[in-house]
Kinemage of the C-alpha trace (Angstrom):
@kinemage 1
@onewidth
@group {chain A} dominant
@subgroup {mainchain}
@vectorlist {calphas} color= white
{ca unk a 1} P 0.000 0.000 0.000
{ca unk a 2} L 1.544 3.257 -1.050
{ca unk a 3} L 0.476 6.248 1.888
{ca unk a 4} L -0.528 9.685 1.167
{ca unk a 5} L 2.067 12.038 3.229
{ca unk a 6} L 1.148 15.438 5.025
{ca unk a 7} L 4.421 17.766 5.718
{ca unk a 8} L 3.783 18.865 9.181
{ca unk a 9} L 6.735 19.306 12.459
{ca unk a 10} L 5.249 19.194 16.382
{ca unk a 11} L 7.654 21.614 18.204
{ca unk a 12} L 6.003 20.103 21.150
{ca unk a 13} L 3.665 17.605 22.480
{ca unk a 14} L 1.064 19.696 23.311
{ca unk a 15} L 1.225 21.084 19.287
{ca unk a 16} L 1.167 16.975 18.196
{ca unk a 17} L -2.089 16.610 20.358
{ca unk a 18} L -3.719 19.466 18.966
{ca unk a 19} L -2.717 18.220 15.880
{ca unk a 20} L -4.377 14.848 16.382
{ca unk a 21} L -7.502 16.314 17.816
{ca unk a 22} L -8.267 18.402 14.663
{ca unk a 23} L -7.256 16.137 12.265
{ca unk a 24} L -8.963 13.006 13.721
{ca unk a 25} L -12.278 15.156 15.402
{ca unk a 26} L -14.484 12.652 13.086
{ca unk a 27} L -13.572 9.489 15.544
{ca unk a 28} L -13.078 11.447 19.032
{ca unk a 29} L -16.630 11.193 20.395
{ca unk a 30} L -18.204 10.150 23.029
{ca unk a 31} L -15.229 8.461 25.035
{ca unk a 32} L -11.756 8.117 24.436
{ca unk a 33} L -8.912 5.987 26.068
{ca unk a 34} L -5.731 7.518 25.592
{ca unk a 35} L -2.924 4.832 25.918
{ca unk a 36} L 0.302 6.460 26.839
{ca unk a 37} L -1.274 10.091 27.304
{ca unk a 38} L 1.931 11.459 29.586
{ca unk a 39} L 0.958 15.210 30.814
{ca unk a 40} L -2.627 14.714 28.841
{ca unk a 41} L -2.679 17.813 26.666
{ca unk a 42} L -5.995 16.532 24.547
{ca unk a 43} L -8.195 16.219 27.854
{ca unk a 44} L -8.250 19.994 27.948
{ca unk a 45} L -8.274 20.254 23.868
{ca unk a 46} L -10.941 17.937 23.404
{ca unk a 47} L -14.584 19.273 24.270
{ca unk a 48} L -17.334 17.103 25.080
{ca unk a 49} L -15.226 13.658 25.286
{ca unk a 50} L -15.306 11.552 28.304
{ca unk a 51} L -11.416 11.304 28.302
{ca unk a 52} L -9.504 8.796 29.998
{ca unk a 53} L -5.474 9.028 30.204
{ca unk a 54} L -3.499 6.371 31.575
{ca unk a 55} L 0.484 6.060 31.453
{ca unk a 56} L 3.232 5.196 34.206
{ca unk a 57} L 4.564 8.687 34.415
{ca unk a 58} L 3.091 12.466 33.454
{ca unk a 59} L -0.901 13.380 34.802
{ca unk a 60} L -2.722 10.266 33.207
{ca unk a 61} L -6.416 9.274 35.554
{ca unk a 62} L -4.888 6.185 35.991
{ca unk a 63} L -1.283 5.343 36.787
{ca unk a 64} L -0.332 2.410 34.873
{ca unk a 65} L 2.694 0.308 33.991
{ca unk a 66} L 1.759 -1.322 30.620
{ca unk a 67} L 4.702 -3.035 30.656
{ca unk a 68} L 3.793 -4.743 33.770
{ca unk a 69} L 0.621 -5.037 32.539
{ca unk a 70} L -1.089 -8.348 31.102
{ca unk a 71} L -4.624 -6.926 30.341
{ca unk a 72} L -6.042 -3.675 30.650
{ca unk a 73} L -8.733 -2.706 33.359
{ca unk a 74} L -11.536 -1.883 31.354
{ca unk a 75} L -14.521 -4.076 30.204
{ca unk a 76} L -14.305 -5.005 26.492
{ca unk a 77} L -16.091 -2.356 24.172
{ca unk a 78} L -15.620 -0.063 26.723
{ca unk a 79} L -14.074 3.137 25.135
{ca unk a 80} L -16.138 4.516 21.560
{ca unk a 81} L -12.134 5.806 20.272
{ca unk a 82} L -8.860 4.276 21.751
{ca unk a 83} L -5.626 6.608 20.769
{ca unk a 84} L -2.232 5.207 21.260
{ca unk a 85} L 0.432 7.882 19.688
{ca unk a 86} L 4.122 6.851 19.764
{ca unk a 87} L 3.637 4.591 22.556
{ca unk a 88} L 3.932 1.159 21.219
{ca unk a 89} L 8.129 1.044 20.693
{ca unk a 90} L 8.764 1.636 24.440
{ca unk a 91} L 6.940 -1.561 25.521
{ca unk a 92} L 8.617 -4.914 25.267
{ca unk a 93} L 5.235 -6.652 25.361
{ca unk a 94} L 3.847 -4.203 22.843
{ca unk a 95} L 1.876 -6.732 20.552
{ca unk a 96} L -0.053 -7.838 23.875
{ca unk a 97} L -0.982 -4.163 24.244
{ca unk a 98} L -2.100 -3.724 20.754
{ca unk a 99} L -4.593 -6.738 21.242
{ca unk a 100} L -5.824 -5.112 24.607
{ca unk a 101} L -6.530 -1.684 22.797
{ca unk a 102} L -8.486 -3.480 20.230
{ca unk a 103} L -10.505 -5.047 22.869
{ca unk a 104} L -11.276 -2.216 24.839
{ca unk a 105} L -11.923 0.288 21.598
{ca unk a 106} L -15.776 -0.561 20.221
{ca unk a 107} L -15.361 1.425 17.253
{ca unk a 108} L -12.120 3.436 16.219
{ca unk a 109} L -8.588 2.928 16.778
{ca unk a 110} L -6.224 5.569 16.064
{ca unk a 111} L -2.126 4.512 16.047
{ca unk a 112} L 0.723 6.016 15.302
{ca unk a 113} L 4.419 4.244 14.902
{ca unk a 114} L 7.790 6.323 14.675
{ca unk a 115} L 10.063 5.500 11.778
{ca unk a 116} L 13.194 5.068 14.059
{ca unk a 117} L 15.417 4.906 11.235
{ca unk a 118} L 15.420 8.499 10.457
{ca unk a 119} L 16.684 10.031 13.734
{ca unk a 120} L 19.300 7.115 13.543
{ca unk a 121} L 20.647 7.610 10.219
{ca unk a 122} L 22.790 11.023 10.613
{ca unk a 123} L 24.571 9.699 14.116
{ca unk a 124} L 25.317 6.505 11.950
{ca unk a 125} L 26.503 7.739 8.782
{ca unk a 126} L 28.689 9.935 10.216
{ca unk a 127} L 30.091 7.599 13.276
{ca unk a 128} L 29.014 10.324 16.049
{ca unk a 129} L 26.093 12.160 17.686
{ca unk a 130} L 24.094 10.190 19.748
{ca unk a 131} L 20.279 9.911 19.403
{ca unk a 132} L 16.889 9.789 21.184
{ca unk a 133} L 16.053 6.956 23.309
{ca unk a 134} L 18.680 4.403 22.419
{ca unk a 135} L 22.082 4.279 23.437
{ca unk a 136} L 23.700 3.032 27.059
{ca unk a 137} L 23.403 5.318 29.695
{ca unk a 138} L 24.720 5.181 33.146
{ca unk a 139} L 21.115 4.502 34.888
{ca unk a 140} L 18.477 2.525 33.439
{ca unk a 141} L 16.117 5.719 31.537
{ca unk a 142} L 12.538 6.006 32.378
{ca unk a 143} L 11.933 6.669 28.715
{ca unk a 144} L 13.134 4.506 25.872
{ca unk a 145} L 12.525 2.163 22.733
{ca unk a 146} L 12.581 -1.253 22.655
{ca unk a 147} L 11.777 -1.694 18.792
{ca unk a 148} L 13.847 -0.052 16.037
{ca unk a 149} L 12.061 -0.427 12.910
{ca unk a 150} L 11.378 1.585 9.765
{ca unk a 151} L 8.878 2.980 7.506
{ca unk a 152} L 8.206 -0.030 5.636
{ca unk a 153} L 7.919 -2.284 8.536
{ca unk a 154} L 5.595 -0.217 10.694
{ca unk a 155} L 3.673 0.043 7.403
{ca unk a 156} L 3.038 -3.325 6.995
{ca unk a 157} L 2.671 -3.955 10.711
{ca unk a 158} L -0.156 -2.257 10.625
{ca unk a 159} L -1.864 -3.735 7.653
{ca unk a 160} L -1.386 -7.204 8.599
{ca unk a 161} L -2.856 -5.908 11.855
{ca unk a 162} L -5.954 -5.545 10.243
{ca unk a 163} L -6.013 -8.431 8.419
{ca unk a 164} L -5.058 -10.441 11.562
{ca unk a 165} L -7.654 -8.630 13.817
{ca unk a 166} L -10.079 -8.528 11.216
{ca unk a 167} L -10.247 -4.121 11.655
{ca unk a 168} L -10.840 -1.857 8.394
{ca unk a 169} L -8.550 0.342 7.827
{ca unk a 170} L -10.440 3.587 7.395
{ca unk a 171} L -7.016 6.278 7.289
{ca unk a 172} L -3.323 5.448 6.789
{ca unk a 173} L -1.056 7.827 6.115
{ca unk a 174} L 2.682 9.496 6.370
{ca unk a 175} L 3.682 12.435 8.102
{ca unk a 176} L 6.788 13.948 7.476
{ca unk a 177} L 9.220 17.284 8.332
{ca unk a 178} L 7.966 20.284 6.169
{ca unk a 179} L 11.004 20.589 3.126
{ca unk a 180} L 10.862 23.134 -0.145
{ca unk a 181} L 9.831 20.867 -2.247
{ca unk a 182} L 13.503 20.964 -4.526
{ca unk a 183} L 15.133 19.306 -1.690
{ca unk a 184} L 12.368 16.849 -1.386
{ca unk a 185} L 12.421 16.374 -5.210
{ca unk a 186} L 16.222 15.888 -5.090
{ca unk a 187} L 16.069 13.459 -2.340
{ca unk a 188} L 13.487 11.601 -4.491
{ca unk a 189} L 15.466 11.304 -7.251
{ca unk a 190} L 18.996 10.034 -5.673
{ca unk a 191} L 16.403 7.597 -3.003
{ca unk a 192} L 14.053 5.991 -4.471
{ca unk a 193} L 10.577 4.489 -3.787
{ca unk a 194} L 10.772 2.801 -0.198
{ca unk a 195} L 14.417 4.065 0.286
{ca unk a 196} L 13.110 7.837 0.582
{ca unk a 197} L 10.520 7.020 3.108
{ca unk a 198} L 12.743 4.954 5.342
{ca unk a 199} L 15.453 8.243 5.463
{ca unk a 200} L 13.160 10.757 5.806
{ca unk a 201} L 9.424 9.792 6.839
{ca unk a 202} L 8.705 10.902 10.792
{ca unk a 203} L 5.554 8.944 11.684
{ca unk a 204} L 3.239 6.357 10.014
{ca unk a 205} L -0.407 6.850 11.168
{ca unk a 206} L -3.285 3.894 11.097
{ca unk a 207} L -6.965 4.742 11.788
{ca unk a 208} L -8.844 1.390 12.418
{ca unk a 209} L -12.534 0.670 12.551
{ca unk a 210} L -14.038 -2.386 14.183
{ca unk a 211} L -16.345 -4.764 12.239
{ca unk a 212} L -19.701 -4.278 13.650
C-alpha cells in the first residue's frame, strides 16, 4: 500500500495533540482511552469527550505500567475511540498491548508508529552524535525504545494488523518534516521508492474501525 504524506513538524507535544484532535475530530466522540497520554494535553483540547489518560509517568487518571501489565482494566467495548500515539516502541510486550486496545476500543482505533530509522541515520553515517532513546546510559532511563524499525515495517505492521484482527482500515497515512519541495524532489530522485521514506518519513499513522 503506497500512503498519502502530510508535511507537518510538532515543536512540542502539546502542538502533536492538537494536531491529532483536529485532524482526527471525526472518531473522538463520546469516550476516548488515551494509551500512553503522559501530561494529557488533549483532555483539555478535546470538548465534550469523556477522556480517559493512563500512562506510568506524566498526569494520566490512571497510573499504569503497561509493561507490567497483562490486560487492561476496562470491560471489552468499553471506550467509543482508543488513541495510542508513539507509545507502542517503548513496551517490550507491545503486541499484547495492541490486542488489549483493540478489545477495549468498540469502534475506532487511532495509532501512530515512529520511523526510528530516520533520527538514527545522521549519528550513523557519520560515526558520532548520539540519538533519542537508544544508546547506554549510566542509569536505566525512564523513557526509551525497545523496537527499532522503519517505515516499511511499521507500514506493513499495521496492515497485517488488520487483516489479523479482522479491523478496516479507514485512514493510513505518512507524516513527514515540512522541506521546499527541490530538496524533497532531489532526495526523491537520488532515493528511491521505499528508500526515501525509510530516510526521511517521521511517523506512520493507522486509523482502524471495528467490524460491527
Amino acid at each position: 500500500m503506497h500512503l498519502q504524506t502530510e508535511y507537518i513538524h510538532f515543536p512540542s507535544r502539546e502542538a502533536r495533540s492538537r494536531y491529532v484532535a483536529k485532524r482526527f475530530q471525526t472518531y473522538l466522540s463520546d469516550s476516548l482511552l488515551d494509551v500512553g497520554c503522559f501530561e494529557a494535553p488533549l483532555r483539555d483540547i478535546l470538548e465534550g469527550v469523556e477522556y480517559t489518560g493512563i500512562d506510568v509517568a506524566g498526569k494520566p487518571d490512571i497510573r499504569l505500567n503497561l509493561e507490567n501489565c497483562t490486560r487492561l482494566t476496562f470491560a471489552t467495548g468499553a471506550f467509543h475511540c482508543v488513541l495510542c500515539i508513539d507509545v507502542l516502541e517503548h513496551l517490550d510486550n507491545m503486541h499484547a498491548i495492541f490486542d488489549e486496545i483493540i478489545r477495549v476500543a468498540k469502534h475506532y482505533i487511532i495509532i501512530s508508529l515512529p520511523n526510528c530509522w530516520r533520527d538514527a541515520r545522521r549519528p550513523i553515517e557519520r560515526g558520532r552524535g548520539t540519538f533519542a532513546h537508544y544508546g547506554l546510559p549510566v542509569d536505566p532511563p525512564m523513557d526509551r525504545h525497545k523496537w527499532f524499525f522503519n517505515y516499511t515495517q511499521a507500514r506493513e505492521f499495521l496492515e497485517r494488523q488488520s487483516q489479523k484482527n479482522f479491523l478496516r482500515i479507514v485512514e493510513m497515512f505518512a507524516t513527514e518534516k515540512p522541506k521546499p519541495w527541490p530538496a524533497r524532489a532531489f532526495r526523491k530522485i537520488i532515493y528511491q521508492g521505499e528508500r526515501y521514506r525509510n530516510r526521511y518519513t517521521q511517523t506512520v499513522w493507522a486509523v482502524y474501525e471495528k467490524h460491527k
